[in-house]
C-alpha positions as CSV (number, residue, x, y, z in Angstrom):
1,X,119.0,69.4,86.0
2,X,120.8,71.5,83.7
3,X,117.8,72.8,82.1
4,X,117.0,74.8,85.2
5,X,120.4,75.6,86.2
6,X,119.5,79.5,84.6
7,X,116.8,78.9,86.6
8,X,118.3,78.1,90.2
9,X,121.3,80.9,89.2
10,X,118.4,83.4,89.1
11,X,116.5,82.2,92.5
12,X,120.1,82.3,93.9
13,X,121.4,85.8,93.0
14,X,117.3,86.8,94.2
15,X,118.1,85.1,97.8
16,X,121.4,86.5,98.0
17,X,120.3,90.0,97.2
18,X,117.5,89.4,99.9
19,X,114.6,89.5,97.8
20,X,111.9,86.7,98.2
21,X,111.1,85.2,94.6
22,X,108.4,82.2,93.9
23,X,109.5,80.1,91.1
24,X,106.9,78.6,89.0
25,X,108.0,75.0,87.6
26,X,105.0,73.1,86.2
27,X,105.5,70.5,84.1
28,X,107.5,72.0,81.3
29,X,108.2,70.4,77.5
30,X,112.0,69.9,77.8
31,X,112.0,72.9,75.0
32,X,110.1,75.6,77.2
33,X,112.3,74.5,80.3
34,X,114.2,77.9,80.5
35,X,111.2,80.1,80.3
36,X,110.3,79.0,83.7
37,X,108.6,82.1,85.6
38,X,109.8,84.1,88.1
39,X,107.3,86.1,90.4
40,X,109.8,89.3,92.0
41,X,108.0,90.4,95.2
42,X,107.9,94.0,95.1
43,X,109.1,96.1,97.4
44,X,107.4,97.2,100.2
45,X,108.3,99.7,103.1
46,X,110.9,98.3,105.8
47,X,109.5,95.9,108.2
48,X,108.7,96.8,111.7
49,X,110.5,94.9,114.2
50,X,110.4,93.4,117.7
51,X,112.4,96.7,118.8
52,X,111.1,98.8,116.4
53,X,107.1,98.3,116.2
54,X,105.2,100.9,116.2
55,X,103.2,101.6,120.0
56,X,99.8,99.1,119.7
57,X,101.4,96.8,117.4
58,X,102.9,94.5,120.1
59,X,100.1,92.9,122.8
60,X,100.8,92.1,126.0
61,X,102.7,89.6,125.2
62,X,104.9,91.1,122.6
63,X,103.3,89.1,119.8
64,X,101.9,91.2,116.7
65,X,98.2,90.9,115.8
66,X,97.5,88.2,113.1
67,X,93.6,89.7,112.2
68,X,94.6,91.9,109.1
69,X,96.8,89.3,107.3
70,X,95.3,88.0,104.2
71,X,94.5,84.2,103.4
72,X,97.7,84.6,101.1
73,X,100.0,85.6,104.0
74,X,98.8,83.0,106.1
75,X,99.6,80.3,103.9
76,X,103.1,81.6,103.4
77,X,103.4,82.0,107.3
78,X,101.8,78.1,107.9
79,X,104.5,77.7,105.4
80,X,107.2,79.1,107.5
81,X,106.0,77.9,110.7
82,X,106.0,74.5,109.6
83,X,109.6,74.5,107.8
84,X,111.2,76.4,110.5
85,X,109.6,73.5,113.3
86,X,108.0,76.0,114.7
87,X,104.8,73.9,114.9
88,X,104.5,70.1,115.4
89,X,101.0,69.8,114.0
90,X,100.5,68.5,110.5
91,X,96.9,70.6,110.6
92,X,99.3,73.6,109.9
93,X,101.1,72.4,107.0
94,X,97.8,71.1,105.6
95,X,95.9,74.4,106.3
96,X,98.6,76.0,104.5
97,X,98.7,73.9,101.3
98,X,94.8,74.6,101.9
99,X,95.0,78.1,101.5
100,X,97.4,77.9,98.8
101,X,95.3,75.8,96.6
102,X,93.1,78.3,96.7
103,X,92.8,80.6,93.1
104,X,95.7,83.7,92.9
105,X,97.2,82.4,96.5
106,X,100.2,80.8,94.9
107,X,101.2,83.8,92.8
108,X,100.0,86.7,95.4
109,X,103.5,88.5,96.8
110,X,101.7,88.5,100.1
111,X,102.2,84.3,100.2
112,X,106.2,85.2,99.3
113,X,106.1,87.7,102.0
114,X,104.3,84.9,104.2
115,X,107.0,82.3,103.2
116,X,110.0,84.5,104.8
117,X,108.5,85.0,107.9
118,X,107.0,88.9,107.0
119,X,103.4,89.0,108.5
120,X,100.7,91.8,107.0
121,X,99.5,94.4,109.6
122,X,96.8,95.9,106.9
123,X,97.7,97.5,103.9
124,X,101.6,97.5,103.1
125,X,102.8,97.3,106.7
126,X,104.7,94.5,107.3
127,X,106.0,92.8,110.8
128,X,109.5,90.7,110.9
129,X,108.5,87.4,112.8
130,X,112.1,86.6,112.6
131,X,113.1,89.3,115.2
132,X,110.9,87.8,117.8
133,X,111.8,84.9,120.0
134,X,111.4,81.4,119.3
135,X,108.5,80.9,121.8
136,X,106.6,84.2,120.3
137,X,107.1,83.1,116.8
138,X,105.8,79.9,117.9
139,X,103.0,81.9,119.3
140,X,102.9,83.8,115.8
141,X,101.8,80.6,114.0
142,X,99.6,79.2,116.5
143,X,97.5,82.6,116.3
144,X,97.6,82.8,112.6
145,X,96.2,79.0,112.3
146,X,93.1,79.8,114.6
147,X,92.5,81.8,111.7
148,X,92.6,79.6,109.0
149,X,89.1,77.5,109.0
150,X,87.9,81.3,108.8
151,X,89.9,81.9,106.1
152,X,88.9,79.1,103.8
153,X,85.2,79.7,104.3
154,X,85.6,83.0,103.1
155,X,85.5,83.5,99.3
């Protein structure tokens, strides 16, 4: 344990600073322990929110569109959904770790992004899920799933 408290001091201070950080911990030779990588997310523009998406963003149901997120983001999102009991369904957590088996998933900011409830609109425009309700983030994931069995046949 001590090995990666530099480790866990530096995912901390990212947390509490509110960046999103994915820490890479393969199997390490005791000697190479502290040189365990960090991925920082870069920054991208301010997240729209429930109360502050742009007009179109929002259906009729006040749920964003899930169509432009990348397999990346969905895998972070399945991620969220899941640890956040938004879903019930094992076939989300498993479409998730599907998707982020897949080559470059792991490491793409976008499955960060994903992870802390930020969902891609197309390019860098990002939409908080957390400001929505509990029913439309529920919603969120259940839209972004249909997606999935798309999203691992593509290449």
């Amino acid at each position: 344990m001590s090995a990666f408290r530099p480790v866990f001091k530096a995912v901390a201070a990212l947390a509490l600073s509110g960046c999103a950080a994915v820490v890479a911990l393969a199997p390490l030779a005791p000697q190479q322990a502290h040189a365990a990588k960090i991925l920082k997310v870069p920054a991208v523009p301010p997240s729209m929110t429930a109360t502050t998406a742009a007009p179109g963003v929002l259906d009729y149901d006040g749920i964003p569109t899930v169509e432009h997120a990348s397999p990346a983001n969905v895998a972070g999102l399945m991620a969220y959904c899941y640890s956040h009991k938004l879903v019930t369904d094992t076939t989300v957590r498993s479409l998730g770790r599907k998707l982020a088996a897949r080559e470059g998933v792991a490491t793409n900011p976008a499955y960060a992004w994903g992870g802390t409830g930020q969902l891609e609109l197309g390019g860098k425009t990002m939409f908080d899920v957390t400001t929505l309700n509990r029913d439309q983030r529920a919603a969120v994931c259940s839209r972004s799933a249909l997606r999935g069995p798309d999203l691992l046949k593509s290449r």
